[in-house]
ROSE-4610 file (N, C-alpha, C; in Angstrom, 1 decimal, always signed):
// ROSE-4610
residu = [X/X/X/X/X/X/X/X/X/X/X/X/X/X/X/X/X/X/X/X/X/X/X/X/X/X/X/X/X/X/X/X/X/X/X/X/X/X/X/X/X/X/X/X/X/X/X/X/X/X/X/X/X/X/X/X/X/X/X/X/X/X/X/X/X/X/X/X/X/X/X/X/X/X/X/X/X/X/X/X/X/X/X/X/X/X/X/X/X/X/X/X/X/X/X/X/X/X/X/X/X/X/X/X/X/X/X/X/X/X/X/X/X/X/X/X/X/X/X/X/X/X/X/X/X/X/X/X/X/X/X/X/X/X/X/X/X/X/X/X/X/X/X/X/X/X/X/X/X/X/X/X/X/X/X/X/X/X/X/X/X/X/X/X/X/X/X/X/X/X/X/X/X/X/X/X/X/X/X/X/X/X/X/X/X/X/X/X/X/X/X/X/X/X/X/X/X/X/X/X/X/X/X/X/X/X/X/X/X/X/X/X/X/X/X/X/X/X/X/X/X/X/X/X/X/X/X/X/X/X/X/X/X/X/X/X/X/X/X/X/X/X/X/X/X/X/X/X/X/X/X/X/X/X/X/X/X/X/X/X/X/X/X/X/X/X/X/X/X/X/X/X/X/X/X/X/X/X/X/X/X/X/X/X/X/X/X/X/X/X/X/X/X/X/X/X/X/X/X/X/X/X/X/X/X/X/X/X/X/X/X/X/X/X/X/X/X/X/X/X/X/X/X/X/X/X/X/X/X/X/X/X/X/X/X/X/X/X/X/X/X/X/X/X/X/X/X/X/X/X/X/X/X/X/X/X/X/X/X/X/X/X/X/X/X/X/X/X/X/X/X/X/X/X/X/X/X/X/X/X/X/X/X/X/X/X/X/X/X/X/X/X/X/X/X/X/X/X/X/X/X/X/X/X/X/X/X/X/X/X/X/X/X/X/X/X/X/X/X/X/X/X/X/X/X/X/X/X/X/X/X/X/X/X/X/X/X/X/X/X/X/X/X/X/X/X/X/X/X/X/X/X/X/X/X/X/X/X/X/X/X/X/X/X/X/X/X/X/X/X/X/X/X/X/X/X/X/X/X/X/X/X/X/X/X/X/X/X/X/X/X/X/X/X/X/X/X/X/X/X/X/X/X/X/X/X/X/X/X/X/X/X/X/X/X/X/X/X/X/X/X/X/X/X/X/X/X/X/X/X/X/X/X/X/X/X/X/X/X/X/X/X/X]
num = [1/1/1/2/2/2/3/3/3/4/4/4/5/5/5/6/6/6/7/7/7/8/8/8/9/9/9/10/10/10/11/11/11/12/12/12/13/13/13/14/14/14/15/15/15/16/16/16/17/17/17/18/18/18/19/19/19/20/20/20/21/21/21/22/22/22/23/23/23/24/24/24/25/25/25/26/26/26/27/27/27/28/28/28/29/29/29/30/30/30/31/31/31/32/32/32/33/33/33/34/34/34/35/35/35/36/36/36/37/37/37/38/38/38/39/39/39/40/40/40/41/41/41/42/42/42/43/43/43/44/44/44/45/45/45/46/46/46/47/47/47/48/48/48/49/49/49/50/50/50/51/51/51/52/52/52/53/53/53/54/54/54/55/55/55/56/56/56/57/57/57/58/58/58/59/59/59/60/60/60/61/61/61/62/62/62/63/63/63/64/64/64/65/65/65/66/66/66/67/67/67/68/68/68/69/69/69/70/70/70/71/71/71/72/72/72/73/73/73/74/74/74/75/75/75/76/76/76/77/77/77/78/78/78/79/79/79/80/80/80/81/81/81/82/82/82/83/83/83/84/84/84/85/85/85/86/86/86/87/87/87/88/88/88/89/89/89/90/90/90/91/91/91/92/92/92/93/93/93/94/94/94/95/95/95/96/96/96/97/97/97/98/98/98/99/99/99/100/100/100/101/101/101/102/102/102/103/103/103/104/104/104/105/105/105/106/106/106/107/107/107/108/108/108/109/109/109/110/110/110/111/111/111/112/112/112/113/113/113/114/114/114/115/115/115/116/116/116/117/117/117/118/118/118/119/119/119/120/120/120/121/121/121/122/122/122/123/123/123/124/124/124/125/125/125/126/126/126/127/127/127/128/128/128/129/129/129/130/130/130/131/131/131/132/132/132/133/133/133/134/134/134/135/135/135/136/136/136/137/137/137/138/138/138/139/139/139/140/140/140/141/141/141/142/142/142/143/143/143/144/144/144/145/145/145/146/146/146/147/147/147/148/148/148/149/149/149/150/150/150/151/151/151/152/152/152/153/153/153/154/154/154/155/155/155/156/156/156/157/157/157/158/158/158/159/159/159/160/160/160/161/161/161/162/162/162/163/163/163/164/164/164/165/165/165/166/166/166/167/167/167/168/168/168/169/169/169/170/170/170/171/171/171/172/172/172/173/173/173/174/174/174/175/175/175/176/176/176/177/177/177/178/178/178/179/179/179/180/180/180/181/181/181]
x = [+8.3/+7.2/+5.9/+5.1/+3.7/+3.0/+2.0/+1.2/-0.4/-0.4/-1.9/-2.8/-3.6/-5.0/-5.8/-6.0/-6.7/-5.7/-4.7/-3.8/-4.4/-4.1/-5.0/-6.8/-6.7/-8.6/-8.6/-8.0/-8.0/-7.4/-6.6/-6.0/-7.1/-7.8/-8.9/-10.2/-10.2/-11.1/-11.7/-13.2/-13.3/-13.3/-13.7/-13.7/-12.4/-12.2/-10.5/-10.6/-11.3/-10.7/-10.7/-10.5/-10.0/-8.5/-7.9/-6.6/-5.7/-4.2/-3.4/-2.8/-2.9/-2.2/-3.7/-4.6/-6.1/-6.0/-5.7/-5.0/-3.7/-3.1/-1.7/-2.0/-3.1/-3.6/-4.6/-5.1/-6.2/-5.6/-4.0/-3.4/-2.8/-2.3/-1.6/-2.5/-3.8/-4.7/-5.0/-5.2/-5.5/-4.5/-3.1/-2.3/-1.9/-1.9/-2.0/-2.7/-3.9/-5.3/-5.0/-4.4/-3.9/-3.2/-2.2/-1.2/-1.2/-2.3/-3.2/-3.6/-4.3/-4.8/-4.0/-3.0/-2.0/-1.8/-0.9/-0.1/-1.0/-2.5/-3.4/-3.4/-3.4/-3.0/-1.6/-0.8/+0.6/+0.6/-0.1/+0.1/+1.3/+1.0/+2.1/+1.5/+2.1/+1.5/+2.4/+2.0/+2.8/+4.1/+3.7/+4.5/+5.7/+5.3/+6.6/+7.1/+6.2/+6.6/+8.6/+7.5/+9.4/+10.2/+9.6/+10.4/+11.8/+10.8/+12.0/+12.8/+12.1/+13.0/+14.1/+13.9/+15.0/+16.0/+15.5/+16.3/+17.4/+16.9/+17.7/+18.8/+18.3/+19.4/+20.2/+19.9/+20.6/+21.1/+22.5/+23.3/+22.7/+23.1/+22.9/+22.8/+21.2/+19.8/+19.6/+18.9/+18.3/+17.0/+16.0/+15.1/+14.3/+14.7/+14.9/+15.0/+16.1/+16.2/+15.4/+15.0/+13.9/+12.0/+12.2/+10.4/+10.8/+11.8/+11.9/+12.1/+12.4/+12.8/+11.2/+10.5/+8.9/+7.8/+7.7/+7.3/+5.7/+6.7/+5.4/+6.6/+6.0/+6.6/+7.4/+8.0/+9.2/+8.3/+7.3/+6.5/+5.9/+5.5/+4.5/+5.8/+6.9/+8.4/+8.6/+8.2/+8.6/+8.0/+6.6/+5.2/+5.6/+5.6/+6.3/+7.4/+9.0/+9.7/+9.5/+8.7/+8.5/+7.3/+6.6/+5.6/+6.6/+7.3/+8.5/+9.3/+9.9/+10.8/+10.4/+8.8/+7.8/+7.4/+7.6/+7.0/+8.5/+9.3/+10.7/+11.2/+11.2/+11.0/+12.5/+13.2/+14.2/+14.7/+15.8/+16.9/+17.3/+18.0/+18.6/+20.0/+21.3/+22.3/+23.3/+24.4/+25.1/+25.5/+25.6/+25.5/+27.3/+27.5/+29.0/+30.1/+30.0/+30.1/+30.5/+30.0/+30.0/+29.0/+29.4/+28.9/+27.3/+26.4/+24.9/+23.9/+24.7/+23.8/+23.2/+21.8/+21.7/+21.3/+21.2/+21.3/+20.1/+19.0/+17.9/+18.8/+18.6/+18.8/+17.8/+17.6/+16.9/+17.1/+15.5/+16.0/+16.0/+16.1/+15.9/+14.0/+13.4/+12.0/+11.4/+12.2/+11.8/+12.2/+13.3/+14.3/+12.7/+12.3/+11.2/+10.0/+9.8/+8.5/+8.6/+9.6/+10.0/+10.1/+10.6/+10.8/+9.3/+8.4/+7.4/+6.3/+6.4/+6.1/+6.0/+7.6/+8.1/+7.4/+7.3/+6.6/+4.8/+4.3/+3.2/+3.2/+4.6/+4.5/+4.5/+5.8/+5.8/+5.2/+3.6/+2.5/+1.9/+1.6/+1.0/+1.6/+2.9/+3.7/+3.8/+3.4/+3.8/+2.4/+0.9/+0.0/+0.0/+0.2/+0.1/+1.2/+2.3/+2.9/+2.4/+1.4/+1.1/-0.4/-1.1/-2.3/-1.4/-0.4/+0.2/+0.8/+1.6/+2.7/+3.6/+5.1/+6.3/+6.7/+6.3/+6.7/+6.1/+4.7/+4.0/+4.0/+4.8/+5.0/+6.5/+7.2/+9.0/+8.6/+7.5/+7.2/+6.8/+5.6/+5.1/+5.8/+7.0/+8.0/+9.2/+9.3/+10.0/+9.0/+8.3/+7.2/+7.1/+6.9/+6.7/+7.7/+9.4/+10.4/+10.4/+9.8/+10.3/+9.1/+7.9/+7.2/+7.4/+8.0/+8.6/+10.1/+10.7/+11.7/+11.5/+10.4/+10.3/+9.3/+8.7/+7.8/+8.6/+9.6/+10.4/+11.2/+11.0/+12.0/+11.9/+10.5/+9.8/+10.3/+9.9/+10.5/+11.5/+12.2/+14.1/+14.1/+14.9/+15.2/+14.4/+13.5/+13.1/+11.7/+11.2/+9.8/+9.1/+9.9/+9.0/+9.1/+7.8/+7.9/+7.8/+8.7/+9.0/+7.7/+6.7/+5.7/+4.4/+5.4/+4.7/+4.4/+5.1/+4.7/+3.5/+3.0/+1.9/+0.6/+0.5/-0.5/-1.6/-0.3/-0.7/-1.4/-0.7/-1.4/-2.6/-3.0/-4.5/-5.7/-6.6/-8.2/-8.6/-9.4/-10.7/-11.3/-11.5/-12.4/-13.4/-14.8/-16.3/-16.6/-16.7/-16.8/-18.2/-17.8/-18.9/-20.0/-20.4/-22.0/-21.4/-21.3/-21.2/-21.2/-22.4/-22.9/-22.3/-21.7/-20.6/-19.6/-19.4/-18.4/-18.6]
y = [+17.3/+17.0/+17.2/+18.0/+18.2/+17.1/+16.6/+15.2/+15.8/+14.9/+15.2/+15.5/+16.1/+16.0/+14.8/+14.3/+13.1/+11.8/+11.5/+10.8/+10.8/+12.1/+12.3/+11.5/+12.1/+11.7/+10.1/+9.5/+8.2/+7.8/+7.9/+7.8/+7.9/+8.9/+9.4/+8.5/+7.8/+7.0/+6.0/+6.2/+5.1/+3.6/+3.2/+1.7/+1.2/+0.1/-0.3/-0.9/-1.4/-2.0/-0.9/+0.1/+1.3/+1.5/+0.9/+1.4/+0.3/+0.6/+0.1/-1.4/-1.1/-2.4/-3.7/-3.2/-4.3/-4.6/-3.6/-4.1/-4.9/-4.6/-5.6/-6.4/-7.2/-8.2/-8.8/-8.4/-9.1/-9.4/-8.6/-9.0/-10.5/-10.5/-11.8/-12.8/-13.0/-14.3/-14.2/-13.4/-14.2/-14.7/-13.9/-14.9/-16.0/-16.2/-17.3/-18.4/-18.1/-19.0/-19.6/-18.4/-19.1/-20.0/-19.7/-20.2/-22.1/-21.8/-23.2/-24.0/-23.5/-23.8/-24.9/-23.9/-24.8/-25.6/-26.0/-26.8/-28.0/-27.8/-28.8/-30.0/-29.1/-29.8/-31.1/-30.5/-31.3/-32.1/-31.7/-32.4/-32.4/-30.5/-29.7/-29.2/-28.4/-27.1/-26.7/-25.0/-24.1/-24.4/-24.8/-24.9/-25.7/-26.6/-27.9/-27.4/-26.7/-26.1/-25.1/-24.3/-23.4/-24.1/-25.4/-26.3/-26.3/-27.7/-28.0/-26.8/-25.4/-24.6/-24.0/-23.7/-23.8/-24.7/-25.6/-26.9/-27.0/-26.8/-26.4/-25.8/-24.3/-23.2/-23.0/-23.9/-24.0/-25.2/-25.4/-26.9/-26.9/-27.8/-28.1/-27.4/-27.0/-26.4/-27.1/-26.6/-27.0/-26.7/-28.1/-27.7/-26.4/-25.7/-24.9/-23.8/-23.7/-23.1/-22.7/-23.7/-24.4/-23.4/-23.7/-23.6/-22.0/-21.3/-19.7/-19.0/-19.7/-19.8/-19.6/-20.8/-21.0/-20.6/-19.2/-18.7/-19.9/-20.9/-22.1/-22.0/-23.1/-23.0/-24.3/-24.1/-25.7/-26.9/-26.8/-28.1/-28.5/-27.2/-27.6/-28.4/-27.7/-28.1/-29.6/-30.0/-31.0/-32.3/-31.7/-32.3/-32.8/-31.6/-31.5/-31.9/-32.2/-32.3/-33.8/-35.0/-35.8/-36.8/-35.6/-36.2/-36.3/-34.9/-35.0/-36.1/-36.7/-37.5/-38.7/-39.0/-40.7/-40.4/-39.4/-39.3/-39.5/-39.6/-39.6/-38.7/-37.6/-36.1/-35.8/-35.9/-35.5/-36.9/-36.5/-37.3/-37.0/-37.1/-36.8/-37.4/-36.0/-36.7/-36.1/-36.7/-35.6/-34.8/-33.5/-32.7/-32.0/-31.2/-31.1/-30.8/-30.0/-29.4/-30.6/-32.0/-32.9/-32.9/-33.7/-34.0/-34.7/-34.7/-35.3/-34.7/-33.5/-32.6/-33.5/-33.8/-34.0/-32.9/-32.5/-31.9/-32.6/-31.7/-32.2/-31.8/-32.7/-32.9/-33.3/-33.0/-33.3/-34.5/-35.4/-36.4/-36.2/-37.1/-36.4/-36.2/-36.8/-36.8/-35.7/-35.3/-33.9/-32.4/-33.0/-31.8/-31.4/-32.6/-32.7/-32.0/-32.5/-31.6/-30.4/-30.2/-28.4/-27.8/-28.4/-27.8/-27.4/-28.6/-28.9/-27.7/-27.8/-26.4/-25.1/-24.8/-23.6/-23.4/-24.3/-24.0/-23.5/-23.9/-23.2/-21.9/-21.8/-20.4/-19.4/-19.6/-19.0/-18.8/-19.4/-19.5/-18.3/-18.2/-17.1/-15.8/-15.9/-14.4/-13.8/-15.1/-14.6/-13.7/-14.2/-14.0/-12.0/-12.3/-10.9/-10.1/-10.1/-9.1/-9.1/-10.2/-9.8/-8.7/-8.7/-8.0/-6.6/-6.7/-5.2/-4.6/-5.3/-4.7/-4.4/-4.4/-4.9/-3.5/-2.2/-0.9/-1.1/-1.7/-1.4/-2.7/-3.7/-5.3/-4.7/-4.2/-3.7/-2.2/-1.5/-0.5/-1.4/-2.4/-3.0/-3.6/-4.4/-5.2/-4.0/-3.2/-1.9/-1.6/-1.3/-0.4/-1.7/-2.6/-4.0/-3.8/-4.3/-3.7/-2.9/-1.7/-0.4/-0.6/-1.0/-0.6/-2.5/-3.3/-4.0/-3.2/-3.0/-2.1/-1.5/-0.6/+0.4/-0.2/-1.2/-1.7/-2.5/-3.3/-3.9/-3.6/-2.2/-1.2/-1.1/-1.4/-2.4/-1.0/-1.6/-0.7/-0.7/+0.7/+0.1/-0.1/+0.4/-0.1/+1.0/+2.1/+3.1/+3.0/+1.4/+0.9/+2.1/+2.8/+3.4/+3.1/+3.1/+2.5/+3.8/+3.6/+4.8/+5.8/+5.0/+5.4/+6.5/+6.0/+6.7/+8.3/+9.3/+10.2/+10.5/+9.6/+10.0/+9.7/+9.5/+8.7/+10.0/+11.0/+12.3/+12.9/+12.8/+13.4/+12.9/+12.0/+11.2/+11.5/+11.7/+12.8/+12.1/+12.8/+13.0/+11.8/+10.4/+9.7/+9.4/+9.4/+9.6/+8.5/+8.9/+8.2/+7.0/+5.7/+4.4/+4.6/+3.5/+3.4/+2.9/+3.5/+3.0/+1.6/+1.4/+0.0/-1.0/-0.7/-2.0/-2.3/-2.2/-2.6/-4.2]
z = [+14.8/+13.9/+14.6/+14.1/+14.8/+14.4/+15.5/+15.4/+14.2/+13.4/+12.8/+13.4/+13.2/+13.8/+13.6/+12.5/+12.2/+12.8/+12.9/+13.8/+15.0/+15.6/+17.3/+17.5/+16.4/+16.4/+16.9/+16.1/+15.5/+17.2/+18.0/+18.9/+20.2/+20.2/+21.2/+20.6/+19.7/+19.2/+20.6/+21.0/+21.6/+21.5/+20.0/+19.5/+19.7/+20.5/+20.5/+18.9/+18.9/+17.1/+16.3/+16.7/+15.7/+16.0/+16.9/+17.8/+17.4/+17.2/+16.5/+17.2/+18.4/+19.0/+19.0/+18.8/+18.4/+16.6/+15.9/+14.5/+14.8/+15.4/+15.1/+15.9/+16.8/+17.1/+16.5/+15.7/+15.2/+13.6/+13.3/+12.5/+13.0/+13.6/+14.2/+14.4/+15.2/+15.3/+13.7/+12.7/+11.3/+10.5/+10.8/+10.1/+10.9/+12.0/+12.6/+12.4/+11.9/+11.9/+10.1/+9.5/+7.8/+8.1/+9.2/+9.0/+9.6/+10.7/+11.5/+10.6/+9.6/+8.6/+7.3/+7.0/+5.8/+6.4/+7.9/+8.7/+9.2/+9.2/+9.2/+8.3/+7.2/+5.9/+5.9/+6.4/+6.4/+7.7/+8.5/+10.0/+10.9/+11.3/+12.0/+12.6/+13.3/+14.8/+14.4/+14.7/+14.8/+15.6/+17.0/+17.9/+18.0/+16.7/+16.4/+15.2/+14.1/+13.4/+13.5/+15.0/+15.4/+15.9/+16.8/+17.7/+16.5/+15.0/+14.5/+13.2/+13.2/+12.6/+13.8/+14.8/+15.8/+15.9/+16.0/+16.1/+14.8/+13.7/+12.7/+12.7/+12.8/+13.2/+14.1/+15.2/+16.2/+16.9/+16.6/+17.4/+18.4/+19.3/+20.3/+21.7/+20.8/+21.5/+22.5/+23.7/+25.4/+24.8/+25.3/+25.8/+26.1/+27.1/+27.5/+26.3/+26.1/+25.1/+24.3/+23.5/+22.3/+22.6/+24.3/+24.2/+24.8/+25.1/+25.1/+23.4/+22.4/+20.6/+20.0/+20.9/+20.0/+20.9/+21.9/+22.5/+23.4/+24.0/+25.0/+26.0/+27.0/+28.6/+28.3/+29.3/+29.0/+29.1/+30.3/+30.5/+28.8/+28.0/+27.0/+25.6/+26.0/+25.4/+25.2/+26.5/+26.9/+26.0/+26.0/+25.1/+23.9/+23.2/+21.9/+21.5/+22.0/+21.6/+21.7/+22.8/+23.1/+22.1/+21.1/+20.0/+19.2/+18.8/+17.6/+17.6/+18.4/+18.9/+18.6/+19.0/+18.1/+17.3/+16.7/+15.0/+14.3/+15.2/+14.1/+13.5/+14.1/+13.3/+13.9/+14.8/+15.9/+16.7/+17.1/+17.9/+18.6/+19.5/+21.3/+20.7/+20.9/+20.9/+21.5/+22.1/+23.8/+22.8/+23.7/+23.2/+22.9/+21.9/+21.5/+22.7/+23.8/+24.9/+25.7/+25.9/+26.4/+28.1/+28.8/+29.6/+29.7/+30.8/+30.5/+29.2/+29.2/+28.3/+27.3/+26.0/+25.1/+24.3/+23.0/+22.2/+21.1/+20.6/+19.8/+18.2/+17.3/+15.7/+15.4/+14.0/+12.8/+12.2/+11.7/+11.1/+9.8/+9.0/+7.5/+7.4/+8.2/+8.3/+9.1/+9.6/+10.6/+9.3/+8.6/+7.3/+6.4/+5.9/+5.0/+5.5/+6.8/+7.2/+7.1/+7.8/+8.1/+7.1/+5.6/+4.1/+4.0/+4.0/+3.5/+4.1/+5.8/+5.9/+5.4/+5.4/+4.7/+3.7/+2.6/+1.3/+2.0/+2.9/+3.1/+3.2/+4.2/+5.5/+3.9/+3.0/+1.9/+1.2/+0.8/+0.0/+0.6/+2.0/+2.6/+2.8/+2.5/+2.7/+1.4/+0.5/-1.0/-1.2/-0.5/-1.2/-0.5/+0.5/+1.4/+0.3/-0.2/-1.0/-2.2/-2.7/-4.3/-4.1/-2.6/-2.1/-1.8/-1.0/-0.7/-1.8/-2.2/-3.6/-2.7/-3.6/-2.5/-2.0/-2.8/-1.2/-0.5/-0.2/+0.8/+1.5/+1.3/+2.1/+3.0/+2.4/+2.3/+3.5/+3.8/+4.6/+6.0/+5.8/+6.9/+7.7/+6.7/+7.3/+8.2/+7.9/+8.5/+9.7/+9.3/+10.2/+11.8/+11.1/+12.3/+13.3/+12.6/+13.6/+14.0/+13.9/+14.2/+15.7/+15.5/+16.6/+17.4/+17.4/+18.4/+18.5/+18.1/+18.7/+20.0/+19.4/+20.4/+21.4/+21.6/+22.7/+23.6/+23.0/+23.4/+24.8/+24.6/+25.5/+26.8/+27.0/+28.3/+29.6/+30.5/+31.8/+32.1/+32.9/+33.1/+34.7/+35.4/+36.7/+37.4/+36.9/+37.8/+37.6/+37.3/+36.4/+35.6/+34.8/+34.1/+32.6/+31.9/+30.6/+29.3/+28.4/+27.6/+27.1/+27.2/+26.7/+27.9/+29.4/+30.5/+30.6/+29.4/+29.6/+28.4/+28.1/+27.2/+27.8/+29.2/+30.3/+30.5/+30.8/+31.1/+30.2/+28.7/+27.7/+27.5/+27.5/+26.9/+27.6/+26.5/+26.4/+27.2/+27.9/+28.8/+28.5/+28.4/+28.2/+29.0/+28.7/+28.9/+30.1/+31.4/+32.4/+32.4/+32.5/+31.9/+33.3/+33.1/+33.9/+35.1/+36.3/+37.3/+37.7/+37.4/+37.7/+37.1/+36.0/+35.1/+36.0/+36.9/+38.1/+38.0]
């Protein structure tokens, strides 16, 4: 398939907020910030938010586990699962497997929040497909996987990344002011 010309353009564009990976970031800090926003309301974080939809989905979840699920560090894991825990939201119980292990559960007060969330997260996904219209919500949602798919692909053992032979390809960009060093 031959590349557009206006595709290229758009690509050799110097404004990064013309460039697709500054849209799909500045797509993500605003639904993020909606999303900061509802959960304000209810008195959630995002971050406890995935804690206890993880926790859900998954028996007897690790720590560990949990804060690689809700993209934070274990120490920040540790925070959170430790607020969740005095709010009564979650429980520590050995884990099925046995031994020291424990295993985080849902209380019925942790079930409720997380519902209660949901109905926000869904208020905002609802509002974005009645603004897109569902081919074009049903394309984005395609389109999304398709380009983590392929970024995903990361380097292999010879560190090169799939995308390394397009380094070569890319225009001449206009050498800046020296002095900006």
């Amino acid at each position: 398939m031959a590349d557009s010309p206006d595709i290229l353009r758009r690509l050799e564009e110097l404004s990064v907020c013309e460039h697709l990976l500054s849209k799909l970031k500045y797509a993500q800090a605003t639904s993020r910030g909606a999303l900061e926003t509802e959960f304000n309301r209810i008195g959630i974080t995002i971050p406890q938010f995935l804690a206890l939809a993880a926790i859900e989905e998954n028996a007897d979840i690790s720590s560990a586990e949990l804060a690689r699920m809700s993209y934070v560090s274990p120490q920040a894991m540790i925070t959170i699962v430790a607020r969740l825990q005095s709010a009564k939201m979650l429980t520590r119980a050995p884990a099925a497997g046995g031994g020291r292990a424990l295993s985080l559960r849902l209380t019925a007060k942790g079930t409720r929040l997380l519902n209660d969330a949901r109905s926000h997260a869904y208020a905002i996904e609802r509002y974005v497909l009645d603004v897109l219209g569902q081919d074009a919500y049903a394309q984005l949602l395609s389109s999304l996987d398709r380009v983590t798919d392929a970024l995903t692909r990361g380097t292999t053992v010879t560190k090169t990344a799939p995308w390394d032979t397009y380094v070569s390809q890319a225009p001449e960009f206009p050498a800046g002011d020296e002095k900006a060093v």
